[in-house]
FIFIVEX-237852 format. One record per residue: x, y negated, z of N, C-alpha, C in turn; residue in three letters. Coordinates in steps of 0.001 Angstrom, whole numbers, plus 524288, in hexadecimal, padded with zeros to 5 digits. Example, Ala and Ser with C-alpha at 12.3 -4.5 7.8 and 13.67 -1.06 7.14 Angstrom:
2
833868163A81E788300C8119481E788339080CE481E78ALA/83232808CA81BA8835668042481BE4832647FFE281EBESER/
This chain:
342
362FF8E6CC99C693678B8E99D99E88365FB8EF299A007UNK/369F58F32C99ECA3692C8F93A9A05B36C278FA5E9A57AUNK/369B18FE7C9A7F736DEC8FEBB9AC5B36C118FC969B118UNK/36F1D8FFCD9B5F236D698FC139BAA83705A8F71E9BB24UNK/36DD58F3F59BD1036E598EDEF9BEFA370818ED0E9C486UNK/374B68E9839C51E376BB8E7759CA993755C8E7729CD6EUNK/374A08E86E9D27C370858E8269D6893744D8E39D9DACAUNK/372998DE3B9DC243739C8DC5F9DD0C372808D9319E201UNK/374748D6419E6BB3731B8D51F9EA36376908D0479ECE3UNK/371138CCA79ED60372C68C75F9EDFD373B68C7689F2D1UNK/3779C8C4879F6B6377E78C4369FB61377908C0299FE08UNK/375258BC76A001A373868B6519FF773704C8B35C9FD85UNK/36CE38B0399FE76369218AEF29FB20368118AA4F9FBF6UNK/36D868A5FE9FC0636C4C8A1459FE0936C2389F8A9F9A3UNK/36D038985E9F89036D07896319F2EF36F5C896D59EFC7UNK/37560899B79EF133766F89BCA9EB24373E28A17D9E945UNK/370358A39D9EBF536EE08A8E19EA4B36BB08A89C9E5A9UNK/36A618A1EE9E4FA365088A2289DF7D3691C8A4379D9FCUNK/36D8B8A0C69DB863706E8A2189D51D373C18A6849D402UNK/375AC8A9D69D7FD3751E8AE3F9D7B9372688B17D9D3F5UNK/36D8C8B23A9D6D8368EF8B4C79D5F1366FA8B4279D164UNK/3682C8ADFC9CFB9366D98AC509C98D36A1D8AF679C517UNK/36EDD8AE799C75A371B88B0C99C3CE3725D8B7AE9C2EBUNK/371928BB179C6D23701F8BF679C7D536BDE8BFFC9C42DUNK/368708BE899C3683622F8BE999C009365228BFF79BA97UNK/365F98BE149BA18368DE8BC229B47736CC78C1B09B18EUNK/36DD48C4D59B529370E28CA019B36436DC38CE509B458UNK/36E708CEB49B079369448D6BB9AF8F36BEF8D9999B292UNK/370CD8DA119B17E374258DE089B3E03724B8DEDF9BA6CUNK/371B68DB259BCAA370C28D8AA9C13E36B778D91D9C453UNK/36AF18DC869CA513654B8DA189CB0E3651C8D9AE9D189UNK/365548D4C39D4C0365CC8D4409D7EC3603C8D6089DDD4UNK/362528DB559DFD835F2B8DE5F9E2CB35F028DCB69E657UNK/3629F8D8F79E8E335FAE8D99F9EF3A362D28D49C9F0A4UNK/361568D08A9F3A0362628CB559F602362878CC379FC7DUNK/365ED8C8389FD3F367C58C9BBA03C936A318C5A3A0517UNK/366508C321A0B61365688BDC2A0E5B362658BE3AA1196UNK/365568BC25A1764362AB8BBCCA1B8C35F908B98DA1B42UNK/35CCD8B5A8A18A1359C78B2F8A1767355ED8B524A13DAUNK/352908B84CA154A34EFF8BD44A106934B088B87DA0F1BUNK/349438B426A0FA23473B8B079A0C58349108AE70A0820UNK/34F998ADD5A09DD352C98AAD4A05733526D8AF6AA023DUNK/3535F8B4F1A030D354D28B8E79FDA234FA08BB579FC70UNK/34A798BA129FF59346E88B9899FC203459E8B6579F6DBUNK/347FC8B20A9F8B43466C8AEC79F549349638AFDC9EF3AUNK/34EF58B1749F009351118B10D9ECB034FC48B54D9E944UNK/34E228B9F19ECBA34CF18BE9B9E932348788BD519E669UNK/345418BA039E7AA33E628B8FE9E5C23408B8B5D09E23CUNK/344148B3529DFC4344D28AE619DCCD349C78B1D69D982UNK/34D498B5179DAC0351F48B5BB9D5FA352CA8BBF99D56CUNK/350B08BFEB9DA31350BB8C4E99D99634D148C7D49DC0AUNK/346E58C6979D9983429F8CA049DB01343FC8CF619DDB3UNK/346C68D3089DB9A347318D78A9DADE34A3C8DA119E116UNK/34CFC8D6909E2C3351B38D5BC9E70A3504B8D6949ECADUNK/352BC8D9EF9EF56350288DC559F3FF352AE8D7A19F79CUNK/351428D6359FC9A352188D0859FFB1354448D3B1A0415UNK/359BA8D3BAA060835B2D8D4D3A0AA035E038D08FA0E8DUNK/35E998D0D5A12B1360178CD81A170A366108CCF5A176FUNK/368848D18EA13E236F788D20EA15E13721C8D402A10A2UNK/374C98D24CA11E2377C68D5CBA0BC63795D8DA0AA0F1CUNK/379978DC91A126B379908E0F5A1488374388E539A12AAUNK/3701F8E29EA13E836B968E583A130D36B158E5A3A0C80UNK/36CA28E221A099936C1E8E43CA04543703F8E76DA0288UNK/373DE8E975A04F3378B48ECC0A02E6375F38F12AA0527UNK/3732D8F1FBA097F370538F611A0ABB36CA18F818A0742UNK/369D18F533A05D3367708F745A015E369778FB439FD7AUNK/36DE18F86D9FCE6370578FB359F67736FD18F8BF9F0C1UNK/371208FD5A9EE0C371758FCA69E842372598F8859E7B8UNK/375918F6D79E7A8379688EFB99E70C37DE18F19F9E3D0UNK/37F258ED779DEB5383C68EDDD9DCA93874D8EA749DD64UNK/384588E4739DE49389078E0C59E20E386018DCC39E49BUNK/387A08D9F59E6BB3853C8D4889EB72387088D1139E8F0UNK/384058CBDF9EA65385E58C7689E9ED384F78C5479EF41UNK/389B48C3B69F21E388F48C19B9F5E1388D48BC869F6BDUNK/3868D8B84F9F9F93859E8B38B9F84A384AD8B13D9FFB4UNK/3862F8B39CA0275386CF8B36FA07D1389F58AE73A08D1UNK/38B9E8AABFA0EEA38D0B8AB60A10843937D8AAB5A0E2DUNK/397F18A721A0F0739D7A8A849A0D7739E7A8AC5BA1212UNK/39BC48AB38A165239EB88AC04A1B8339C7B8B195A1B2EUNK/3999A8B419A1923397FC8B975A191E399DD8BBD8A1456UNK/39D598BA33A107639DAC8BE7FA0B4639FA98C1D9A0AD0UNK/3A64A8C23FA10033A89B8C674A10943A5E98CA56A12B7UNK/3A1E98CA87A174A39EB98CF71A189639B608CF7CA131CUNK/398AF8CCE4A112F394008CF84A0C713979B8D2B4A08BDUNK/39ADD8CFAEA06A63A0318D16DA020C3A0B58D653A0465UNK/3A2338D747A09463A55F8DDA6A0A913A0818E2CCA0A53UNK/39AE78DF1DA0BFA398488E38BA0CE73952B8E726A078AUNK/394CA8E022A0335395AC8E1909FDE7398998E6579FBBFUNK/39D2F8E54C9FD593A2738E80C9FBDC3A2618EE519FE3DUNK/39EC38EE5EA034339E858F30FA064C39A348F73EA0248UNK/396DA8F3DCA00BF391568F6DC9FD60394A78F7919F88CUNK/398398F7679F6A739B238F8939F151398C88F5309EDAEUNK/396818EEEF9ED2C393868EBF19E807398478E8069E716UNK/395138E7129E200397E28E1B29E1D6396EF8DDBF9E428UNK/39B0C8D97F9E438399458D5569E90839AC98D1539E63DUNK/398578CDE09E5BB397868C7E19E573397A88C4B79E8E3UNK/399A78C10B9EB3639B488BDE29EF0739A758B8C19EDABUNK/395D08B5E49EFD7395E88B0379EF3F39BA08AEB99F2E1UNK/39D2D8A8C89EE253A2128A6999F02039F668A1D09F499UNK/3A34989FED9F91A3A90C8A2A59F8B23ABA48A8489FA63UNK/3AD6A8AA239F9283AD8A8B0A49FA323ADBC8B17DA0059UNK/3AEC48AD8FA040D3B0628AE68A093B3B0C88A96BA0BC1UNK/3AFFB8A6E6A0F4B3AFA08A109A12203B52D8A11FA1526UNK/3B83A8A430A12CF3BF948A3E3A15F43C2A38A8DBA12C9UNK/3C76E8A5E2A11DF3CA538A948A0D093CB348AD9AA0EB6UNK/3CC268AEFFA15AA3CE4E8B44FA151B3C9B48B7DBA15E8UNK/3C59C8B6D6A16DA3C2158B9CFA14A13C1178BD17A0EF0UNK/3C1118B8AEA0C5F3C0B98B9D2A058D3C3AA8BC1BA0322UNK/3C9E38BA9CA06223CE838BC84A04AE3CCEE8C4C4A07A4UNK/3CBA98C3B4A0CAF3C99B8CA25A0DC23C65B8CD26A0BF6UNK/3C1F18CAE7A09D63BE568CC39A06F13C00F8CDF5A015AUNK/3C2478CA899FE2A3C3BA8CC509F9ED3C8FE8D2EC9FA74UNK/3CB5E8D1739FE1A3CDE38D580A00A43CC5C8DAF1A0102UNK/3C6F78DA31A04803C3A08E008A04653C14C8E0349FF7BUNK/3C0258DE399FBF23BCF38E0139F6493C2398E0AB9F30EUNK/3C6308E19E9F3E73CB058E3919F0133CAE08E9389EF14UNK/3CBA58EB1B9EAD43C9378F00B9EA7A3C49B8F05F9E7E2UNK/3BF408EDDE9E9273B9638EE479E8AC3BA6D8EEA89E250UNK/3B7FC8F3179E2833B4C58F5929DCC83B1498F19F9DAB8UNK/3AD778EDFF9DE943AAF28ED989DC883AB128E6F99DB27UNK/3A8E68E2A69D8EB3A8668DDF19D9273A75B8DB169DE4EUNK/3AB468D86B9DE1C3AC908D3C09E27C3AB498CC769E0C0UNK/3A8178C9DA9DFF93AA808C5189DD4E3A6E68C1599E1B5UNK/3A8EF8BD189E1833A59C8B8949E4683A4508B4DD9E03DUNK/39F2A8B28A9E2B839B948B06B9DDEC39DC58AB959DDE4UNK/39FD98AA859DA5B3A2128A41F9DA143A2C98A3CC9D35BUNK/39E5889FD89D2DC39C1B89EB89CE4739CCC89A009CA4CUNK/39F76896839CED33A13F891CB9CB923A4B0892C99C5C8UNK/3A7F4896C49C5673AA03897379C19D3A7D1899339BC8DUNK/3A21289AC89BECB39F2189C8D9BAAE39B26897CD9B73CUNK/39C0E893069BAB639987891789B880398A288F019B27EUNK/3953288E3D9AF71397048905D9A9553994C88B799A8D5UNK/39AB8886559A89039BE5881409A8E93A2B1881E09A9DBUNK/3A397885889AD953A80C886A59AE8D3AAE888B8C9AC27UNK/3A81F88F979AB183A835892339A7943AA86892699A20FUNK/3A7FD88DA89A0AD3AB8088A7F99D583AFBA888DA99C5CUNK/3AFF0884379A1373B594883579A0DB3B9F7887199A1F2UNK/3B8A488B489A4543BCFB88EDE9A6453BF32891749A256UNK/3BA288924899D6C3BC8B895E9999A73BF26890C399712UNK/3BDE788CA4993BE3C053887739937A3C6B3888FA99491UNK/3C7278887799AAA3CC9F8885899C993D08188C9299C37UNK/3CC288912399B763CF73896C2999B33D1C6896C399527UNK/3D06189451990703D151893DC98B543D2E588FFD98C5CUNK/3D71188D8298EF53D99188A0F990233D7F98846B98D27UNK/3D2F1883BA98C613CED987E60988C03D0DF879F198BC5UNK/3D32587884991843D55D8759C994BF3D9C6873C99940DUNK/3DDD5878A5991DE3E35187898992B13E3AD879E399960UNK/3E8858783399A293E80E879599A08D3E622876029A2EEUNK/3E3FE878D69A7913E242874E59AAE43E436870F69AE95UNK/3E1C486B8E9B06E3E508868479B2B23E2ED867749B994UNK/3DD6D866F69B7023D910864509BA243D436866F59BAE7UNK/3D33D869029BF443CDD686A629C0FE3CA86867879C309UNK/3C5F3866409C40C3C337861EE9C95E3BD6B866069C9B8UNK/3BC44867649CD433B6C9869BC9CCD83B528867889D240UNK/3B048865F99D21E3ACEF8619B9D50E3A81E863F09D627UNK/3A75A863209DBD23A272865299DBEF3A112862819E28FUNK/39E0585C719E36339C8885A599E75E3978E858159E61CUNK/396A585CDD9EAF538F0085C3A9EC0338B73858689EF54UNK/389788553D9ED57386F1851FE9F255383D3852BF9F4DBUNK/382E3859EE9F5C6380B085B589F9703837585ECE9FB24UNK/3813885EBEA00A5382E986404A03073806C86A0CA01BAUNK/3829286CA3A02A5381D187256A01AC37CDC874E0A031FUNK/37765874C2A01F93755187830A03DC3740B87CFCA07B7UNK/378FD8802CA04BA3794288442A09A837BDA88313A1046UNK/37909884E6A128737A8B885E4A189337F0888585A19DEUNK/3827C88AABA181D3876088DE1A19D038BAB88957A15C7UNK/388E08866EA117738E1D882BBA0FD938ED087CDCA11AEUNK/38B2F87CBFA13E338BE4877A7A184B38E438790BA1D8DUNK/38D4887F99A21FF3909188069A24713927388425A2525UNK/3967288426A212639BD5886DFA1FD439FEE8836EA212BUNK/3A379886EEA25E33A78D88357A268D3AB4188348A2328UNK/3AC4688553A1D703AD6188285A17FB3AA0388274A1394UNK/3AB4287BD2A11033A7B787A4BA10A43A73587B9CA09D9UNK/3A5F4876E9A06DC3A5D9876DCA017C3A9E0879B69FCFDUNK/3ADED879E2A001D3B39D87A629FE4A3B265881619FC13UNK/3B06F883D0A00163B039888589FF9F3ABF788A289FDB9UNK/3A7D58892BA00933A313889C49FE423A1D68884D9FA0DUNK/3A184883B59F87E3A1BF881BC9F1123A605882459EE86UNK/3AC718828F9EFFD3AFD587DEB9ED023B0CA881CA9EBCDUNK/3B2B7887E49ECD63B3A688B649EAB43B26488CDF9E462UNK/3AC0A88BA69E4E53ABCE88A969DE2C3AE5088A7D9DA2DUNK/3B173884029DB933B3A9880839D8C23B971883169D8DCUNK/3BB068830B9DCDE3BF9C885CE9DEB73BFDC88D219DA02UNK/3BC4288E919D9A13BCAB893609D58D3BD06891679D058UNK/3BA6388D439D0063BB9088AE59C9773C15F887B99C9ABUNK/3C271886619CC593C9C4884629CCAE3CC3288B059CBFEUNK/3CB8688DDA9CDC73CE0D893779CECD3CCAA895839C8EEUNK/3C855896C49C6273C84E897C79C20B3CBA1893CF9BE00UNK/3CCE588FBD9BF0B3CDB688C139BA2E3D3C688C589BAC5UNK/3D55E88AA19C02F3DB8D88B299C08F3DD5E88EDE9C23AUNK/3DB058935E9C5BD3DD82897559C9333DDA9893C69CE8FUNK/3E294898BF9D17F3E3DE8971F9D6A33E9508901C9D612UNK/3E78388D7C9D9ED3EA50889439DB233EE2F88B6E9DCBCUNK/3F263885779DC623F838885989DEDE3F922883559E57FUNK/3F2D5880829E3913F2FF87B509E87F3EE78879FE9EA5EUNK/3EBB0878C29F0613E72D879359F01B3E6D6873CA9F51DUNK/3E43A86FCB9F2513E34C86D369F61B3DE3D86A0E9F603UNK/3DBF7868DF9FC3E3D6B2868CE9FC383D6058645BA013CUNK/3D2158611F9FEB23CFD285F12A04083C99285E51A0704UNK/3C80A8602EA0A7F3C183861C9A0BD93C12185DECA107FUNK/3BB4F85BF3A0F183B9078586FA11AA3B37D8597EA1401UNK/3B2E485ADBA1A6D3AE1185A99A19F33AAF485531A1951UNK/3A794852DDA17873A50284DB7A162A39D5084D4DA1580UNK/39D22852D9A1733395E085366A1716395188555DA1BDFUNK/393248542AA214F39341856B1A258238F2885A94A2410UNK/38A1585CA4A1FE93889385FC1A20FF38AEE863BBA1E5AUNK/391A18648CA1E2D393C886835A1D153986B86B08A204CUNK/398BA86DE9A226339C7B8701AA26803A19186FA4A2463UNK/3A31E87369A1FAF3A8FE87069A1E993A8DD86DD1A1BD2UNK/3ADEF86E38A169E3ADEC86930A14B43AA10868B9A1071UNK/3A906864A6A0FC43A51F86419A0B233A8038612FA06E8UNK/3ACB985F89A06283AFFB85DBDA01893B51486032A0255UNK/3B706861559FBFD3BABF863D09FC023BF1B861159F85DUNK/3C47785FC39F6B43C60485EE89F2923C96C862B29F2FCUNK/3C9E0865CD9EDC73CD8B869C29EE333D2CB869209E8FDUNK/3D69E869A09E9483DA56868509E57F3DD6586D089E528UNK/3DC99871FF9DFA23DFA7874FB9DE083E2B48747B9DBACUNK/3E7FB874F49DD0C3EB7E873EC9D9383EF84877F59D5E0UNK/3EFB18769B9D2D43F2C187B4F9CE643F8AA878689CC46UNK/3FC1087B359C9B94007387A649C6933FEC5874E49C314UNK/3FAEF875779C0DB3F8F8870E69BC783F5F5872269BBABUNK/3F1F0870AB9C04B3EC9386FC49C0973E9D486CFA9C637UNK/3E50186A619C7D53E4D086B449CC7F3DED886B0D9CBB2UNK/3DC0186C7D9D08B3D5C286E1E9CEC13D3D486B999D460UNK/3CF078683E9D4333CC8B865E39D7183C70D868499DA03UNK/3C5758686D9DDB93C299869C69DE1C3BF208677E9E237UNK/3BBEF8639E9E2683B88985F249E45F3B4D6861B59E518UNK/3B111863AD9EB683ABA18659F9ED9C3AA72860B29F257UNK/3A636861259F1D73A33985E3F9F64C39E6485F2B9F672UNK/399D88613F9FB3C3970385F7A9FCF53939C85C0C9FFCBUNK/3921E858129FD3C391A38538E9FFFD38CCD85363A02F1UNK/38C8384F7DA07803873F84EC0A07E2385678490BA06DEUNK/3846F848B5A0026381468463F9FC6738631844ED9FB26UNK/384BB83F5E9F871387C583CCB9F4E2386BF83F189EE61UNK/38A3A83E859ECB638C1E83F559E5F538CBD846049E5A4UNK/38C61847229E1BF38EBB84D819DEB63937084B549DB5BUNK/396EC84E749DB35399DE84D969D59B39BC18544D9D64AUNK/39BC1854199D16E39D42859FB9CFBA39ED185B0F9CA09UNK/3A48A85E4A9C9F03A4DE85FB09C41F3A9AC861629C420UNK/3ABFA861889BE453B141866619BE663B3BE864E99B90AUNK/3B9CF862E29B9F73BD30861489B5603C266864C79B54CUNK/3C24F867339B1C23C56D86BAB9B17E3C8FF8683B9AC0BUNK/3CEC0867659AD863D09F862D09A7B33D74F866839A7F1UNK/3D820866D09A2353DBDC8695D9A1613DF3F865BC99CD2UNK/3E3C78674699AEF3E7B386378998A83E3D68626F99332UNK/3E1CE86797991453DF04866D698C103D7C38661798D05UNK/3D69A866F8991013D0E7866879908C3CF67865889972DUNK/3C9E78643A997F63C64D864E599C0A3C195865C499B32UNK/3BF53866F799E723BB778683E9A1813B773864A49A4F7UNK/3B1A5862059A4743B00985E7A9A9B43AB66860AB9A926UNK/3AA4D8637B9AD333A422861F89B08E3A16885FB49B371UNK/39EDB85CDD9B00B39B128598A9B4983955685D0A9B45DUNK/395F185D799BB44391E985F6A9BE40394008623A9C306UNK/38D57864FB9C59C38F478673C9C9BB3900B86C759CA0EUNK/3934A86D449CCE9396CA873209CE043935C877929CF4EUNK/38DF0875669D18338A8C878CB9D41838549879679D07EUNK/381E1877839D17F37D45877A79CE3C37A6F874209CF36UNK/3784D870DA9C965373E486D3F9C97F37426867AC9C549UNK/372B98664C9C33537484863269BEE03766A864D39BB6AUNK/3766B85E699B79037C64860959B17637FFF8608E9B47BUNK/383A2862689AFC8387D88627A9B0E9389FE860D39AA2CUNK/38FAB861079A8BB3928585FFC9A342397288621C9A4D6UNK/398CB8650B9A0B639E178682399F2D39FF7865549996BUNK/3A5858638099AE53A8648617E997783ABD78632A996CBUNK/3AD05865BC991E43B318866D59913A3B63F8630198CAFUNK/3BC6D8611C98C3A3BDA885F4F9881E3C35D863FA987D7UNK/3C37D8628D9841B3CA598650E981993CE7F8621397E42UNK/3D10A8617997F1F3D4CE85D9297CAE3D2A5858F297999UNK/3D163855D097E153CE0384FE997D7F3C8B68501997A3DUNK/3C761854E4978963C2738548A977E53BD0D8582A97B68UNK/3B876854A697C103B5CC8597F97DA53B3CF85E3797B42UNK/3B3058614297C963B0FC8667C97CA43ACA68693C97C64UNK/3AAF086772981213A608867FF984563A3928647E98719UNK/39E038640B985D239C0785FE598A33397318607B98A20UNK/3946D8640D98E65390A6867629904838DCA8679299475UNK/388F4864FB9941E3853B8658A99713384C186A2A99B4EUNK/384C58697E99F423838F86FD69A29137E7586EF49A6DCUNK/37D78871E89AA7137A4D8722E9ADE237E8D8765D9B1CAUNK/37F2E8719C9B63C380648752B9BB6337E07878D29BDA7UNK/3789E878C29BDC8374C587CBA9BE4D377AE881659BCEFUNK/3755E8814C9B724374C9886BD9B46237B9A887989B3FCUNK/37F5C884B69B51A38518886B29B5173861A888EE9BB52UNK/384C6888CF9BEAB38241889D79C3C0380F4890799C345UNK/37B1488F2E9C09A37975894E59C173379FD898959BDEAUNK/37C5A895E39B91037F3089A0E9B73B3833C89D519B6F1UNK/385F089A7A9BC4338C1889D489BEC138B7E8A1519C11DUNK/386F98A16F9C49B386668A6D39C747384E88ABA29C637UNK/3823C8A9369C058380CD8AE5B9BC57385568B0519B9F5UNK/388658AC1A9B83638CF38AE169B4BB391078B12F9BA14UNK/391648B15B9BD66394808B40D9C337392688B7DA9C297UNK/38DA78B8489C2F638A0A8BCED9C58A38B3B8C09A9BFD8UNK/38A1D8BD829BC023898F8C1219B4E3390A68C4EF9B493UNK/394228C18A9B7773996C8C3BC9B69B39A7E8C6C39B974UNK/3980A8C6B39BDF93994E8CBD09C3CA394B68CFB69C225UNK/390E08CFD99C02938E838D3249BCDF390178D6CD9B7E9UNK/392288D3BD9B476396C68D73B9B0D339B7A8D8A09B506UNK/39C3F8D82F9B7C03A12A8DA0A9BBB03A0208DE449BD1EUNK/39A818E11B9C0A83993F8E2269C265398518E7FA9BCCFUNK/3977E8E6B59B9F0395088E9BF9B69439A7D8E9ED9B1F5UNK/39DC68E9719B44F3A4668EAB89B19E3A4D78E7939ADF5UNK/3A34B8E25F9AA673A31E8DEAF9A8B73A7078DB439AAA8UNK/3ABBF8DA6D9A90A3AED08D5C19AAD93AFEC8D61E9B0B0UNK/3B2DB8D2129B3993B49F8D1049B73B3B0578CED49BC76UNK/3AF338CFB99C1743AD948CC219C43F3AED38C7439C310UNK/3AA598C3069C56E3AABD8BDE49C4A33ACB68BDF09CB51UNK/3B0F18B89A9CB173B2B48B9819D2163B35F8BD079D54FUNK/3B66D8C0EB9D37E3B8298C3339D7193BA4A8C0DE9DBE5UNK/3BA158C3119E0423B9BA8C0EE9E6773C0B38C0049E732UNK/3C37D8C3FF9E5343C83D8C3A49E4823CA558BFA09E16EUNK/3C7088BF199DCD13C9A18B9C69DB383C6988B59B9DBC1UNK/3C0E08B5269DD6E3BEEE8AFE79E1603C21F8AF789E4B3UNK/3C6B18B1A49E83D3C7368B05D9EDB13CBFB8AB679ED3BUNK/3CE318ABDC9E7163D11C8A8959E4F43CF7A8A1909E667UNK/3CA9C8A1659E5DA3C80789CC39E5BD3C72E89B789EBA2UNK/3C63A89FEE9EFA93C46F89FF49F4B03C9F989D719F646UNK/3CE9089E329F3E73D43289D669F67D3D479896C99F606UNK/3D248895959EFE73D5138914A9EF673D25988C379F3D7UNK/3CDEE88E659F4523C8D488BB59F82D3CC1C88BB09FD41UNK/3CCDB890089FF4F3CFF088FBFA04D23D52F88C8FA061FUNK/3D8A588B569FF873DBA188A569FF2D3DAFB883CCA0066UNK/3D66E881869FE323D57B87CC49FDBF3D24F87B6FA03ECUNK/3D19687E2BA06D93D07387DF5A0BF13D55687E65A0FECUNK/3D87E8808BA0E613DD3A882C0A104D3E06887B79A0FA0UNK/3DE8C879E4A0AE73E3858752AA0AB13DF8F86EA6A0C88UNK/3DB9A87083A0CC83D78B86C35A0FAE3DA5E86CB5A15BCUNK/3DA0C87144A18883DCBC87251A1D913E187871CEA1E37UNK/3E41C86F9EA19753EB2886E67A1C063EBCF8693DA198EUNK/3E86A86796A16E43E78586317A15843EC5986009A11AAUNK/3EC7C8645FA0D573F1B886361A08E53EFC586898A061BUNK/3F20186A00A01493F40586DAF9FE623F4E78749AA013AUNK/3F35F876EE9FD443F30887BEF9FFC23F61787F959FA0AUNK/3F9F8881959F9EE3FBCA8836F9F5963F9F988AD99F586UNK/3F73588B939F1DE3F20388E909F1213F52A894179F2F4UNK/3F993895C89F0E53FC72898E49F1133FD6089CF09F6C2UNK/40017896DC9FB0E3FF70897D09FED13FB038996FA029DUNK/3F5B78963E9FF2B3F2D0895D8A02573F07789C89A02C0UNK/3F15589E579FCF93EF7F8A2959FD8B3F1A38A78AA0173UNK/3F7518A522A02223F9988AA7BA048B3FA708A9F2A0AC9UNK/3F8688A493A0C9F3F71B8A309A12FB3F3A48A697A153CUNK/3F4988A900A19843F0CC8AB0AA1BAC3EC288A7F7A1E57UNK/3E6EF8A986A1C973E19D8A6B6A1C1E3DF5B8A6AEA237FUNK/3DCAF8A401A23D23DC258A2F3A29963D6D98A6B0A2A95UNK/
């Protein structure tokens, strides 16, 4: 590659910062300068293992001090993204926003508010839709290979609990923190719902809120499922049936990373496809393919991937399905949007 290169800056350096960083490697265009964590062991480490080159600061304050930055990836904290996002936004870069964009809608909803206008790239990292497995089917459903759609189910219950700290006590629980995911692949496949109803269970005490969710989107003629749980132990089941008048869609595997997995497609009673995968490498190759598209963005190539304005779409339908867990019936999406938020 000719030319100067991205100058880039990670903000966080907990367990999602490895695949990040992986995927960052991977673009010339790209060269990530400087890492930032109160924890200068943790962003030692990461710089010694994915970006030799990368100066180690304590704040994303102190690395905007520095300079010469063309955008952040922030990876903080839900409860901190509106201060990182603004101060991003204050240094003139682009900003990347690990999802969920905000831990309460009218935040996200304000946030996206103050970056109206911005010259520059806004998107939050939410990658499930990249993943190539799904990828697939989406283009599949674009070329209408389905016919219309009837039936969604996307599954994803873990028989463990969460690793991180802050997602065991977060006073919301899976719904938001994971289900959102799933909740963006219903949003890509059908759009916005008519109808949103949900029911959350906490059932793992080492989880503050809920740790099961059932969520039921409903459309004109369609309705889309959406099954999370963190358990503590038991069984996994995980996977995703996308079935339309002329064709479907089944994955078996998990939503996250680790094992096979199989992608099946048929089309008018015959199959199609029937394909070996690895959750792994469909995993870590999502964050490259995010990172590879906000890179051509960045460099006037096509569109941002997730824009924050149109992630916040997905942030709604999440609140929406929390909104109808708390009245304990149906929430008609419409309204829900134009209620004033608490």
């Amino acid at each position: 590659m000719s030319g100067k290169r991205l100058r880039g800056a990670l903000i966080g350096c907990g367990n999602i910062a490895e695949f990040h960083l992986r995927g960052w490697a991977r673009i010339p265009e790209v060269e990530i300068v400087a890492l930032a964590d109160p924890d200068r062991d943790r962003a030692l480490q990461r710089r010694d293992a994915f970006a030799p080159a990368a100066a180690v600061y304590g704040s994303l304050e102190a690395a905007l001090a520095a300079g010469q930055l063309d955008f952040v990836d922030i990876l903080t904290l839900p409860r901190d993204h509106r201060e990182h996002c603004l101060r991003a936004k204050a240094a003139g870069l682009h900003v990347i926003c690990q999802k969920p964009l905000c831990d309460n809608l009218g935040d996200a909803r304000g946030l996206v508010r103050d970056f109206s206008g911005y010259r520059r790239l806004f998107s939050v990292h939410e990658n499930h839709v990249f993943r190539p497995w799904f990828r697939h089917v989406l283009a599949e459903h674009r070329r209408q290979a389905f016919g219309a759609l009837r039936w969604v189910r996307l599954e994803q219950n873990d028989p463990a609990l969460p690793p991180q700290e802050f997602c065991r006590k977060s006073e919301l629980g899976v719904l938001l923190i994971y289900g959102v995911h799933l909740i963006d692949m219903v949003r890509a496949l059908l759009g916005a719902p008519e109808r949103v109803s949900a029911r959350l269970h906490r059932v793992s005490a080492g989880i503050r809120g809920e740790s099961l969710a059932h969520v039921a989107f409903e459309y004109a003629d369609a309705t889309a499922i959406v099954d999370i749980a963190w358990k503590d132990g038991g069984f996994g089941q995980a996977g995703a049936l996308v079935l339309g008048d002329r064709g479907e869609a089944c994955y078996e595997g998990t939503m996250i990373r680790g094992g096979a997995a199989r992608l099946r497609i048929a089309r008018d009673h015959a199959t199609v496809l029937d394909q070996a995968r690895s959750s792994l490498d469909d995993y870590v190759e999502a964050f490259y393919l995010f990172e590879r598209a906000f890179t051509d963005a960045m460099t006037g190539i096509g569109a941002a991937p997730q824009p924050a304005a149109e992630n916040l779409s997905t942030l709604e339908m999440a609140f929406a399905a929390y909104a109808s867990a708390e009245r304990g019936g149906p929430v008609v999406f419409g309204d829900f949007l134009s209620a004033p938020q608490k």
